[in-house]
C-alpha positions in Angstrom: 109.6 183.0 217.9 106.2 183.6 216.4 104.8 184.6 220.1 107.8 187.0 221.2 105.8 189.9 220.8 102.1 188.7 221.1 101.3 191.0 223.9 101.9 193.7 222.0 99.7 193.1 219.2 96.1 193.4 218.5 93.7 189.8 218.9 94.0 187.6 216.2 90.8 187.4 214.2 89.4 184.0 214.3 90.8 180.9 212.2 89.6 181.5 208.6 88.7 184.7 208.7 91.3 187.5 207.6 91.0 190.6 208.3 89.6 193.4 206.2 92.9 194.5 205.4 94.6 191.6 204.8 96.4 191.3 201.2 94.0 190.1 198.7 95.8 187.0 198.6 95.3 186.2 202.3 91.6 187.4 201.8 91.3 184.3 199.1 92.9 181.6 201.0 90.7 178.8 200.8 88.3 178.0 203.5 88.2 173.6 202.4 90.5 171.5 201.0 87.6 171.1 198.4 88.7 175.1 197.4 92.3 174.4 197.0 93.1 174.7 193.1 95.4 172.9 191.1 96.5 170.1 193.3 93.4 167.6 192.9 96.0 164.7 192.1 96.0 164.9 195.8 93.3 166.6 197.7 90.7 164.8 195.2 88.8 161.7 196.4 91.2 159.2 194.9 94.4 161.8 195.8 96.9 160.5 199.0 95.2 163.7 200.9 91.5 162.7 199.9 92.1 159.2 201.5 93.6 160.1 204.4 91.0 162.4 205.5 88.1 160.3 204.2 90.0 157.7 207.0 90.5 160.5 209.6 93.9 160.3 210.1 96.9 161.5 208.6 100.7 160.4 208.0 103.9 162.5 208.1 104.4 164.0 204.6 106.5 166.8 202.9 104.8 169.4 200.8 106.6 169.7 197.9 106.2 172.3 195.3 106.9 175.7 193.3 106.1 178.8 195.7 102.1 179.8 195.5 101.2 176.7 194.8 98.7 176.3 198.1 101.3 174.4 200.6 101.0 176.4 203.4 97.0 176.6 203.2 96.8 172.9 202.6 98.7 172.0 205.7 95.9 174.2 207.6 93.0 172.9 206.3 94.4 169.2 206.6 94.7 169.8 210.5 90.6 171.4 210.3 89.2 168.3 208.3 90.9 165.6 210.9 90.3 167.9 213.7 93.9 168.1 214.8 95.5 171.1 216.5 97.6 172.8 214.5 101.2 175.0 215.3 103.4 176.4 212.5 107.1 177.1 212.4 109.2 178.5 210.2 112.6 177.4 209.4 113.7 180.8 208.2 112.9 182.5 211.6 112.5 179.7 213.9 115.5 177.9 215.9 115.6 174.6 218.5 114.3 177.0 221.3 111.0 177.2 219.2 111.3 173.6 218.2 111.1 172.2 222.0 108.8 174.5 223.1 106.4 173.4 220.0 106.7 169.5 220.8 106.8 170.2 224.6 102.9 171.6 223.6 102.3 169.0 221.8 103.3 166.2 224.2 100.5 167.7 226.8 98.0 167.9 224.6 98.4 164.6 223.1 98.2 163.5 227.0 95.1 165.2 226.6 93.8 163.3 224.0 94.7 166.1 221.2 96.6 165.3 217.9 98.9 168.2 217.0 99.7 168.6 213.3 103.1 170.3 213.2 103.9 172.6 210.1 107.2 173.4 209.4 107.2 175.9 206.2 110.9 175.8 204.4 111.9 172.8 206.2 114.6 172.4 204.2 116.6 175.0 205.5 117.0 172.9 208.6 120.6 171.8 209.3 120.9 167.6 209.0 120.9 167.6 212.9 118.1 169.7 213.0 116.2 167.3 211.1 117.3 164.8 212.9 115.5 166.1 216.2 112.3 165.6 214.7 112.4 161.4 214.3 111.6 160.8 217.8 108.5 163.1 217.9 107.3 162.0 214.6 108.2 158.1 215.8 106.4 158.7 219.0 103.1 160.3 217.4 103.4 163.1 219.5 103.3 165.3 216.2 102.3 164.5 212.7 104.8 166.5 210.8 103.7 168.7 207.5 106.9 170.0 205.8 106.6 172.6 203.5 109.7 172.6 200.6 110.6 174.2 197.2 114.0 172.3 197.1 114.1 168.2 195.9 113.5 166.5 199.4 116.1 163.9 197.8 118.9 166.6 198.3 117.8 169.1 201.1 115.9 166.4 203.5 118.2 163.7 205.2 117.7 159.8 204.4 116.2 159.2 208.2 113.6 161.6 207.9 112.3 160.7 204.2 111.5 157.7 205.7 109.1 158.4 207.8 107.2 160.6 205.9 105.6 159.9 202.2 106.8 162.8 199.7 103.5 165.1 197.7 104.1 166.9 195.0 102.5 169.7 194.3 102.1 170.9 190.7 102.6 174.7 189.7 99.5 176.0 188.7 97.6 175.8 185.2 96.1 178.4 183.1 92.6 177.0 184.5 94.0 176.9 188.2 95.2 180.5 187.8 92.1 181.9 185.9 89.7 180.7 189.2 91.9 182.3 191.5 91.0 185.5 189.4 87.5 184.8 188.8 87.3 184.6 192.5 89.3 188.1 193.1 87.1 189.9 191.3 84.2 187.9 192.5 85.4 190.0 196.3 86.8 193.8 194.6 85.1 193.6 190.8 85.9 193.2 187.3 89.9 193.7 186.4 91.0 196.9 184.3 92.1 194.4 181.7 90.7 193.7 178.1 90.6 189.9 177.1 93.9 189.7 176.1 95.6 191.5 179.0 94.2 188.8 181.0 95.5 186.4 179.1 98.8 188.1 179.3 98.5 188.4 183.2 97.5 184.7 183.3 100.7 183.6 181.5 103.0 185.8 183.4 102.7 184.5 187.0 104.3 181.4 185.9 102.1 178.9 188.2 102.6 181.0 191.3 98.9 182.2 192.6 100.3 184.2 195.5 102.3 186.4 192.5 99.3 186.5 190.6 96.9 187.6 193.3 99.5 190.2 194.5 99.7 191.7 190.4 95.6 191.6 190.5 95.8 193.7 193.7 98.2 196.5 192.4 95.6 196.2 189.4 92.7 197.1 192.1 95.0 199.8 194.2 95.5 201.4 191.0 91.7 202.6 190.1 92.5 202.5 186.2 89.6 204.1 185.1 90.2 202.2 180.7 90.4 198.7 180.7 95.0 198.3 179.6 95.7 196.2 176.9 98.9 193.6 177.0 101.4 196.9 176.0 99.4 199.0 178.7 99.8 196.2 181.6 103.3 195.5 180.7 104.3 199.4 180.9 102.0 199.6 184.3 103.4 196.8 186.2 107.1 197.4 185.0 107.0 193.9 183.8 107.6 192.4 180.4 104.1 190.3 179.9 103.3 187.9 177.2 101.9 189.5 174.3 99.5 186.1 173.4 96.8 185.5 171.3 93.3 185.4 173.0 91.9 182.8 171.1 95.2 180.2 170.5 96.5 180.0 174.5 100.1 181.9 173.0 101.8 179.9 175.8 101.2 176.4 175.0 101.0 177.0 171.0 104.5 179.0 170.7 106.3 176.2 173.4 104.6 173.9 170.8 105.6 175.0 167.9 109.3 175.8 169.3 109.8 171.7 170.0 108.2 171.3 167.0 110.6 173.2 164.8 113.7 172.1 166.8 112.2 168.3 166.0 111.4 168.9 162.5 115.5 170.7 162.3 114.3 173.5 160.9 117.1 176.3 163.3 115.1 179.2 162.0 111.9 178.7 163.0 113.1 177.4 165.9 115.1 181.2 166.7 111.9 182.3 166.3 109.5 180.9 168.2 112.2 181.2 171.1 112.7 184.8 170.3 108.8 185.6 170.0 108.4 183.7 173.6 111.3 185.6 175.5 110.1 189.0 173.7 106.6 187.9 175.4 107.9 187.6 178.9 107.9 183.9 179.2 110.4 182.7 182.1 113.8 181.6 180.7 114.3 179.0 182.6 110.6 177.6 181.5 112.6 177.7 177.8 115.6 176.0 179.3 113.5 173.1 180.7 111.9 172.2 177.4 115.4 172.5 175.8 116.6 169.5 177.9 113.6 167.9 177.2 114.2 168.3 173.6 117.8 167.0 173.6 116.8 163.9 175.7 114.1 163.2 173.8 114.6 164.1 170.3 118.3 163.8 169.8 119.3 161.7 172.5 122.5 159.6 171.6 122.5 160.7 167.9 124.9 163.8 169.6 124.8 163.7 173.0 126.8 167.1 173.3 123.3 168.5 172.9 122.4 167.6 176.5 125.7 169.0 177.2 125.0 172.1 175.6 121.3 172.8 177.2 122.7 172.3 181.2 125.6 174.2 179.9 123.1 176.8 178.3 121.7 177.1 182.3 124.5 177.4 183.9 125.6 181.0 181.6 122.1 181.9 182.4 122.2 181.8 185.8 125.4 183.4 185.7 124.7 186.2 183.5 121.1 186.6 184.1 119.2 188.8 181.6 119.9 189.9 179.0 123.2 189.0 178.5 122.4 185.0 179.0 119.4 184.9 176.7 122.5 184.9 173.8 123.4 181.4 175.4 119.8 180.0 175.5 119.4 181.0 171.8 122.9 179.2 171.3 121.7 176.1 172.9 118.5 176.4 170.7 120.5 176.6 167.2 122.2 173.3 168.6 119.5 171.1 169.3 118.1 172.3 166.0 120.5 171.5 164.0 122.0 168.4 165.4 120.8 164.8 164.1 117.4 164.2 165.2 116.8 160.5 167.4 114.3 159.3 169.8 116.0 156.0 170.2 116.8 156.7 174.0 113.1 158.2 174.6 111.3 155.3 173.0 114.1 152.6 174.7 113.2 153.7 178.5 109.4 153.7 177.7 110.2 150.0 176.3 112.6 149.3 179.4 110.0 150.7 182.1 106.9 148.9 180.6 109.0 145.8 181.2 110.3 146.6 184.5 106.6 147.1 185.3 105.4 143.4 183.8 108.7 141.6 185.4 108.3 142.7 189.1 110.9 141.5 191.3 113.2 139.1 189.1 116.8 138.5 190.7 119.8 139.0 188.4 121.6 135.8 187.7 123.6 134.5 190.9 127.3 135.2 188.5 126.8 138.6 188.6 126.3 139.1 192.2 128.7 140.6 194.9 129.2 138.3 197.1 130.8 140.1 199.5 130.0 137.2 203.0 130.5 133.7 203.3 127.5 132.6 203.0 126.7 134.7 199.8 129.8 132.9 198.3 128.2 129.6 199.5 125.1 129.9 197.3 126.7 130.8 194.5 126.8 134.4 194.1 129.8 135.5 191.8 130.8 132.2 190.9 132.2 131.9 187.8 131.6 135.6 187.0 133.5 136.6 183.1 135.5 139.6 184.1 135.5 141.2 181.1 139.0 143.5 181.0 140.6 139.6 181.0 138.9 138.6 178.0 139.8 139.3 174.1 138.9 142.3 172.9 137.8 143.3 176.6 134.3 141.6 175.9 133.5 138.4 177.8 129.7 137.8 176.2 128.6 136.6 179.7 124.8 137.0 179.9 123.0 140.0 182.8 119.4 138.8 182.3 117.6 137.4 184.8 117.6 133.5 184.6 114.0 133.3 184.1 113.8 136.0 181.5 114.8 135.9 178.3 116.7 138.9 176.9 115.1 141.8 175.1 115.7 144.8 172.5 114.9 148.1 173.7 117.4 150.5 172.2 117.7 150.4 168.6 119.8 153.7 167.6 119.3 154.9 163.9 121.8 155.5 161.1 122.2 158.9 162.0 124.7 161.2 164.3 126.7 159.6 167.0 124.0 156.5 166.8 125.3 155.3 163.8 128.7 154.1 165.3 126.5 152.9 168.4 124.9 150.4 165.9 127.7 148.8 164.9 129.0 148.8 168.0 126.2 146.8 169.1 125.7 144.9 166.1 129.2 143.3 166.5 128.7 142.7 170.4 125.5 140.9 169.3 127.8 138.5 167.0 130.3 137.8 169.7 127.7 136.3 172.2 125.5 134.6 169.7 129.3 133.0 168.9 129.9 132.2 172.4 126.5 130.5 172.3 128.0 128.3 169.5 125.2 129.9 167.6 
């Protein structure tokens, strides 16, 4: 698909090196995987991409991360620092026709002693059978396959091909990350028409994406504003709402701060507020939405779960409605988390549980409470003499889920407030019934 017109157009200019008029964005692509920003929990020394080219070869792997967030340029400069060939397709323009013709390529040169790295951007728009046409290829060696995805690989990619390829995440880009893109922009066309604070706006606006914050920078440029805009100058100019945040304080991180804070500390005003000042800004709703979740997980928990209920329900009439009309339902599910009883019983329970997990390794369940669904698993003893527990008094048998050699622990220990309160007792009188069982 790429090639169907290639005889029409002009010769490419060499492999790193845009052309003149190339979007500013192109222009700044890095030239090493030492220039990518943002993503040194991989392309560092000690990241999954550092090692594999410090070895010289590289594994299958999926790409997966926010848009401008360097996917496409790191799958390029992975093929240049192994010395691999390198072909692209795109699942949003590219069909099977393009797929066979791109491993046909690659099985002659690998006869020729050439290792094709094989990019597919969007991968996951690929159909499961699609997908499934690239296991043999991949299996065979004759490509090492780069997908590129902005979707969970755990829904859009199918079981068979997750396997054969390790999963990267990529992270969306920081405040630092997104200020050296800029510093390098006007490094190439000059010094931004922005005053401190503008920048600061700009910086906060793009979200993590460095492709939509280059693209702003070069409207910016195009523009030849002769006065430096403030934050109200830049908003009206770029037809954009743009965070309004103090130069000296990172607005961004202090307001999301001081919004979990409030919600934590129960205090539904504050809270209103520093939601209100942060969507007044420009900060992405759905940014808001995230850390809602997050607050009803972590600081309410099972002292009213409806307050998880309410934050995915507060998304859902967001996406529906969109803005303006859905901001009334983020501010709704704001007011709830505030206000409802405050626990971190759950949050401080799976930290406990994981640390444990960590510590215990491998240890089998006990052999009662086992499926034992062949002969031979009924031979050894698997679900023999298993306490089903809708048979027994009260619908509680007391039969013990630890492993044998483990003795059991306490990791949730709800409070006396909310919902948690009745979970106690709950919990307190199951307690009683085994330690009775035990003849204790």
């Amino acid at each position: 698909m790429a090639d169907l017109f290639a005889d029409d157009l002009p010769p490419a200019p060499p492999p790193g090196e845009p052309r003149e008029d190339a979007p500013l964005a192109d222009r700044l692509r890095p030239r090493t995987l030492d220039d990518v920003v943002g993503q040194e929990h991989l392309t560092g020394p000690e990241g999954p991409i550092g090692r594999m080219v410090a070895a010289g070869r590289l594994s299958s792997m999926i790409l997966w991360g926010p848009p401008g967030t360097g996917k496409t340029s790191t799958a390029r400069l992975l093929a240049d620092a192994v010395g691999m060939r390198f072909t692209a397709v795109s699942a949003v323009f590219s069909g099977v026709a393009d797929l066979k013709k791109a491993f046909a390529e690659a099985d002659l040169a690998a006869r020729a002693g050439q290792r094709t790295l094989l990019f597919v951007d969007e991968i996951h728009r690929f159909n499961r059978a699609q997908q499934d046409g690239f296991l043999p290829f991949v299996e065979r060696g004759t490509v090492t396959l780069v997908g590129a995805t902005t979707e969970n690989p755990s829904f859009a990619l199918n079981a068979a091909l997750l396997s054969r390829a390790q999963v990267l995440i990529l992270h969306r880009l920081g405040s630092e990350a997104l200020g050296t893109l800029l510093d390098k922009a006007e490094v190439l066309e000059g010094p931004l028409p922005l005053d401190a604070d503008a920048r600061a706006a700009l910086l906060a606006s793009a979200d993590g994406d460095g492709r939509f914050l280059l693209n702003q920078a070069e409207t910016l440029y195009a523009a030849q504003i002769p006065e430096p805009l403030d934050p109200a100058g830049l908003g009206q100019f770029l037809q954009r709402r743009v965070a309004v945040y103090d130069k000296d304080r990172d607005g961004h991180y202090n307001l999301i701060s001081a919004l979990h804070k409030a919600v934590r500390g129960s205090d539904p005003q504050a809270a209103l507020y520093y939601l209100s000042r942060m969507l007044t800004a420009g900060e992405e709703p759905l940014f808001l939405l995230r850390r809602l979740v997050r607050m009803a997980s972590e600081d309410i928990g099972l002292a009213d779960p409806q307050a998880l209920v309410q934050c995915l329900a507060a998304k859902q009439a967001y996406e529906f409605l969109g803005s303006p009309e859905g901001e009334l339902a983020i501010a709704q599910a704001c007011l709830y988390v505030a206000t409802a009883p405050k626990s971190n019983a759950a949050y401080k329970a799976y930290k406990a549980a994981a640390r444990s997990a960590r510590e215990t390794g491998s240890l089998s369940p006990p052999a009662n409470i086992l499926n034992a669904p062949t002969k031979l698993m009924k031979d050894i003893g698997y679900g023999k003499d298993y306490a089903y527990d809708h048979d027994a008094p009260d619908g509680f048998s007391g039969d013990n889920y630890w492993p044998d050699d483990m003795a059991p622990e306490t990791f949730y220990e709800p409070v006396e407030r909310g919902f948690e309160r009745d979970i106690r007792k709950r919990i307190e009188w199951w307690d009683r019934k085994r330690a009775e069982r035990r003849g204790e």
